[in-house]
TIFIFI-729645 format. One record per residue (C-alpha): residue in one letter; x, y, z. Coordinates in pm, whole numbers, plus 32768, in hexadecimal, padded with zeros to 4 digits. Layout:
TIFIFI-729645
AXYZ ...
This chain:
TIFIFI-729645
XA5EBDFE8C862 XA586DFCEC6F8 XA612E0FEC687 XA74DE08AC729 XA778DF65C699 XA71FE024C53F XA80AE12BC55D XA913DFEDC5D9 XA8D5DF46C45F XA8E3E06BC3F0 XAA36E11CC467 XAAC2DF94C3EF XAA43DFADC2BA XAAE1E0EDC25C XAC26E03CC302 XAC1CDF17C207 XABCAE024C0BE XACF5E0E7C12F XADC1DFABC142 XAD5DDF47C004 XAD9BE0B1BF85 XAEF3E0A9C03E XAF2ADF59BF60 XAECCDFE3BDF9 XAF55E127BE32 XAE85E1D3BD69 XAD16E18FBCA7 XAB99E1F7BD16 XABD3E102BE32 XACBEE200BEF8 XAB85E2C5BF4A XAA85E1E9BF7D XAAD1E1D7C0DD XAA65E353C117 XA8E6E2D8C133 XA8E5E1F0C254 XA9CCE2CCC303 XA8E9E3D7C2F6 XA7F5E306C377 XA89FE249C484 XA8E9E3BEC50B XA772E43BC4F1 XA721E2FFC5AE XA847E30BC6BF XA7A3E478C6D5 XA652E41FC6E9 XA677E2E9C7F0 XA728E44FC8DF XA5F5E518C8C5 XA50CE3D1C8FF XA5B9E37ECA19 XA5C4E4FFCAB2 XA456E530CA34 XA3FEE40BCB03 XA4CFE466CC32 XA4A4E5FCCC5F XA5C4E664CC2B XA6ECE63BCB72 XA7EDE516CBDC XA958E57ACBC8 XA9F1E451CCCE XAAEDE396CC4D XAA92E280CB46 XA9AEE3BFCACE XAAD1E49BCA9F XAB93E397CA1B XAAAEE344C927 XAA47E4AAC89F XABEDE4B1C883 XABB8E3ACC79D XAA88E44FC6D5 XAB63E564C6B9 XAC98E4BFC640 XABB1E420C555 XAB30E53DC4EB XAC8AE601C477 XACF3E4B8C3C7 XABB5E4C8C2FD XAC03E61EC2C2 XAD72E5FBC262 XACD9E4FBC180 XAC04E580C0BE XACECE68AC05D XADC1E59BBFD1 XAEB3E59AC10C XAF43E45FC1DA XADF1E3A6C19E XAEBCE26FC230 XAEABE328C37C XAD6DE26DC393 XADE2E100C386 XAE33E170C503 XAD48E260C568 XAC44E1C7C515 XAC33E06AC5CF XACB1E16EC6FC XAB72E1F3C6DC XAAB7E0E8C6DE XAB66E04FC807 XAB49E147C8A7 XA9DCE190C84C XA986E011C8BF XAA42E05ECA06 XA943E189CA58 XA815E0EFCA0E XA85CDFB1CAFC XA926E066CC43 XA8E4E1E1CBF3 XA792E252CC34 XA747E30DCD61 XA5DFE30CCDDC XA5E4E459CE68 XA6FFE527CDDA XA757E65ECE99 XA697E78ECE05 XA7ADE87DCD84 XA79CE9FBCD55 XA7E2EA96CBC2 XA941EAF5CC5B XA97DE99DCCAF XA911E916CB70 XA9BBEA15CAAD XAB06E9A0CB7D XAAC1E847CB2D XAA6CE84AC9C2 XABDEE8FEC97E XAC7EE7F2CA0B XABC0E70AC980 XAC23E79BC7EF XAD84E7CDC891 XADDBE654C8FA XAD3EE5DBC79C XAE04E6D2C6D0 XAF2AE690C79C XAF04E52CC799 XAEFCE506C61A XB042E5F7C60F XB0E7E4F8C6D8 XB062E40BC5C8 XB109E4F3C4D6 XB23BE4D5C5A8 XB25EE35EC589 XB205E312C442 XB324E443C3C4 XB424E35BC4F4 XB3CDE239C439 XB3D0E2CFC2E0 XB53DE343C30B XB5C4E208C3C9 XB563E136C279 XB5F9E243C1A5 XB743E235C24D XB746E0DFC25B XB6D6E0C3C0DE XB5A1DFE2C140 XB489E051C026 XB367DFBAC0B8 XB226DFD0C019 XB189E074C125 XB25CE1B6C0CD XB1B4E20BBFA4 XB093E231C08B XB13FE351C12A XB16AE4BAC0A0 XB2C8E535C05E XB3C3E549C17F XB3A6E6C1C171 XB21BE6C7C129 XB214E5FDC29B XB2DCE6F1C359 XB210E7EDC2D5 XB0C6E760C338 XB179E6D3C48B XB1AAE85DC4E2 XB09BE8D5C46B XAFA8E7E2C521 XB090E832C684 XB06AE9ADC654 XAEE5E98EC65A XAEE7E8ADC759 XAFCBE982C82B XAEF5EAC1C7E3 XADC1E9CCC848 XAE78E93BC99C XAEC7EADDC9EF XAD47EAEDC9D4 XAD2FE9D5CAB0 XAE41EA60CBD2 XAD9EEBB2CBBC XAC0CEB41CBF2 XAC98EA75CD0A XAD59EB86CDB7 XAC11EC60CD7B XAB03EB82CDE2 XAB62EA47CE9C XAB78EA80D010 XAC0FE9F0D13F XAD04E909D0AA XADAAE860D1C8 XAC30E7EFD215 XABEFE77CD09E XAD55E6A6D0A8 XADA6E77DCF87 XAF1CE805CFE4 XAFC8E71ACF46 XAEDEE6E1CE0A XAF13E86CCE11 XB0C3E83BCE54 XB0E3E72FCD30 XAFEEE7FDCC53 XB0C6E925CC48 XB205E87FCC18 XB166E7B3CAF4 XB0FCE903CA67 XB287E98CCACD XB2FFE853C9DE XB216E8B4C8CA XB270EA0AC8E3 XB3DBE9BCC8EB XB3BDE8E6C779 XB314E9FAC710 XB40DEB03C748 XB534EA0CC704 XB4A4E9D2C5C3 XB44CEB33C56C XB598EBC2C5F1 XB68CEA71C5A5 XB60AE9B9C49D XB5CDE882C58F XB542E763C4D6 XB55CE5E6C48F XB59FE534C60D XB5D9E655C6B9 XB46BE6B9C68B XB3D0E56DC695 XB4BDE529C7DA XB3F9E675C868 XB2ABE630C7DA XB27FE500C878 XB316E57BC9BB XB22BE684C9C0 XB106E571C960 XB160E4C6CAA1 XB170E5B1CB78 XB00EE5EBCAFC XAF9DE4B3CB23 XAFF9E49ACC8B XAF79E5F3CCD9 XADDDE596CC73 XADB7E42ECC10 XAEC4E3AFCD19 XAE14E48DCE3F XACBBE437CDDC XACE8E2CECDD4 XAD89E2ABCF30 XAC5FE37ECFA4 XAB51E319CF02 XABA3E1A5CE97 XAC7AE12BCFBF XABFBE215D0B2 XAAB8E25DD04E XAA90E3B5D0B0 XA98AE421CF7C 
C-alpha cells in the first residue's frame, strides 16, 4: 500500500509541474515534471510485480487490466514528453493513472489468479499495449476536436499554446492509431491462434466488437491514406472505434467479473 500511495503523490505531482508548465509556457519548470513521472511509473510497476510475486501468478482481472492500461497510457505520455511532444497529455493521463492505480489496489487483487500458458500471456500483453496506445490516440483525437472548435470560433485560450500545431496533432493522432492498429492485429491474431473454446470463455462478442473496432481503425487508416480524411471526420471515427473497444474488453470483463463474478 505504500508504494501506492507513493506512486499516487507522485503521478499528482507531475500533474501540478505540468500545470504550472502549461501556465508559464516555457522556462526549466516545463520539465521538471519528467522526474516524478518516471517514478510514479516505476512504482505503479513495481506495486504489479509485488502483488503477482506474492500471488503466483500474474493478475490480469479487471481493475488489473485496467490499471496496467493506465501504466501504459502513462507511459507513452511520458514518452511523448520527453521528446518535447504534447507534454500536456499528462494533466489527464496522469490522475487516470492514479485512479485507476488506487482502484486496483483496493477491489483488484485476486488471491489465486488463474495460471496462464506463454500463449496466453503473449495474447494478453498485445492487448494490453493496444488499448493504452489506442486510448491516448483517442486523447489525441479530442484535444485536435477541441483545438479546432476554439479556432473556428476564434476563442484563444491559454490552454492552446499547450498544444502542438493543428497539423503537428493530426500527425501524431495518426501516427499513434497506426501502431495501435498494427498492435490490436497482434492482438486478433494471438487470439485466433491460441485462445480456445470461445462460446465457453463468453468471448464471442468481446471477439465480434474487437474486430469491428479494428474494421473502424482500419477504415481511418485507409480513408486517410487514400482520401486525405482529417479534422472531425477522423476524430468522429477514432472515437467510434475507441468505443467499440471499450465495450469489447473493459465492458465484457466488468459484467463478468465485477457484476457477475465469474473470475
Amino acid at each position: 500500500m505504500t508504494i501506492v500511495l507513493i506512486a499516487v503523490v507522485l503521478y499528482l505531482t507531475a500533474t501540478g509541474l505540468l500545470v504550472a508548465a502549461v501556465r508559464r509556457e516555457r522556462g526549466r519548470e516545463a520539465r521538471l515534471w519528467l522526474l516524478p513521472a518516471n517514478l510514479a511509473v516505476l512504482l505503479h510497476g513495481a506495486a504489479h510485480f509485488i502483488a503477482w510475486r506474492i500471488a503466483g501468478g500474474a493478475d490480469l482481472h479487471f481493475f488489473a487490466a485496467l490499471s496496467l492500461v493506465g501504466l501504459g497510457m502513462a507511459v507513452l505520455t511520458a514518452i511523448f514528453g520527453a521528446a518535447g511532444r504534447m507534454a500536456a497529455l499528462g494533466v489527464v493521463v496522469f490522475p487516470l493513472a492514479a485512479l485507476m492505480l488506487v482502484a486496483y489496489q483496493l477491489y483488484g487483487h485476486v488471491q489465486h489468479p488463474e495460471p496462464l500458458d506463454w500463449r496466453l500471456q503473449l495474447h494478453a500483453w498485445f492487448a494490453l499495449l493496444a488499448y493504452a496506445t489506442l486510448a491516448v490516440a483517442a486523447l489525441f483525437a479530442l484535444m485536435l476536436w477541441l483545438q479546432e472548435r476554439a479556432l473556428r470560433r476564434r476563442e484563444f485560450h491559454g490552454w492552446l499554446r499547450a498544444l502542438p500545431p493543428l497539423v503537428e496533432l493530426e500527425s501524431l493522432l495518426f501516427r499513434t492509431i497506426a501502431v495501435g492498429f498494427i498492435l490490436l492485429t497482434a492482438t486478433l491474431l494471438t487470439g485466433v491462434l491460441f485462445v480456445e473454446n470461445l462460446l465457453a470463455q463468453h468471448l464471442v462478442h468481446k471477439t465480434v466488437l474487437s474486430v469491428l473496432s479494428w474494421l473502424a481503425f482500419g477504415g481511418l487508416l485507409l480513408g486517410r491514406w487514400r482520401y486525405g480524411w482529417r479534422g472531425v471526420v477522423a476524430v468522429r471515427w477514432t472515437l467510434a472505434a475507441m468505443a467499440l473497444l471499450i465495450l469489447a474488453f473493459f465492458g465484457s470483463k466488468f459484467v463478468l467479473e465485477v457484476i457477475l463474478r465469474r473470475v
